[in-house]
N, C-alpha and C positions, 0 to 999 in steps of 0.2 A: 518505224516500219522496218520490219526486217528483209533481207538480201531476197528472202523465198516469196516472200509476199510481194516487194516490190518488181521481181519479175515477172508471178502471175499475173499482178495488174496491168503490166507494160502490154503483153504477151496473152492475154486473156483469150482470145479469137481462136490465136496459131494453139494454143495447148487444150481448147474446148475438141478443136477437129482431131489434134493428135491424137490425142485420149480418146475418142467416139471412136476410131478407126481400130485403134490398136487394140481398145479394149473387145471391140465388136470382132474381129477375127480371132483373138484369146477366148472367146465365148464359144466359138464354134471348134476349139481346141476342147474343152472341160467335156470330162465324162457323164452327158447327161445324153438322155433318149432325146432321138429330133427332132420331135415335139416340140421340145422344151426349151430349145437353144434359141428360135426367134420370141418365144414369152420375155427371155432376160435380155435378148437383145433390145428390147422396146426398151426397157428400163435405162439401157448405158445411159444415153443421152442427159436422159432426166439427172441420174445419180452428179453424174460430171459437172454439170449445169446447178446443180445444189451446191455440191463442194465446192469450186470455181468462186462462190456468189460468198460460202463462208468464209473463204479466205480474204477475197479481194475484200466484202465489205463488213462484215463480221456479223451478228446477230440479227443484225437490221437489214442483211442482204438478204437473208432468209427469213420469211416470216409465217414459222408455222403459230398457229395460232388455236389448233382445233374447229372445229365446225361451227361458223360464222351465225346460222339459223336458231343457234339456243342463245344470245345475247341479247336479244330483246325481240319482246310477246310480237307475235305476228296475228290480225284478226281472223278466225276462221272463213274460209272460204264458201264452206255448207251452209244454208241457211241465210247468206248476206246476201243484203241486195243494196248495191250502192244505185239507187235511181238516176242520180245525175250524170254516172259512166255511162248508163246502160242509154240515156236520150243522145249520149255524145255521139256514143258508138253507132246508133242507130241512125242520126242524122248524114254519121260520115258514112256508111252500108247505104243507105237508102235514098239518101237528099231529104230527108224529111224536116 
């Protein structure tokens, strides 16, 4: 581990706030319309808290992965009828 990494891990916390502050008043420096300047302020956090996560844990601290919904078939919702949820649900709605 190196000198920079083994800081950011010690130091994770105090360098997540420092960077959210510093970078969120430089945001409000940048020549955009003022509109525009709290859309990117939503982002700081997120971005910091990403990078933060690559460095301290590396690939596996971040785990994007794409959209979890196309990895395995899900049964259509239209047209099913699962009778056994529907007497659960109705006993717990109704006491029946």
């Amino acid at each position: 581990m190196n000198t920079i990494t083994s800081f950011v891990t010690r130091q994770a916390l105090l360098l997540f706030c420092a960077l959210t502050i510093a970078l969120s008043f430089a945001a409000t420096l940048l020549p955009l319309p003022g509109e525009a300047v709290p859309v990117v302020m939503v982002f700081i956090p997120a971005l910091i808290a990403l990078g933060l996560a690559a460095l301290t844990d590396g690939r596996s601290g971040v785990p994007i992965e794409g959209p979890r919904f196309t990895r395995k078939p899900v049964a259509p919702l239209v047209g099913h009828s699962n009778r056994v949820a529907d007497d659960q649900i109705a006993q717990i709605l109704y006491g029946n």
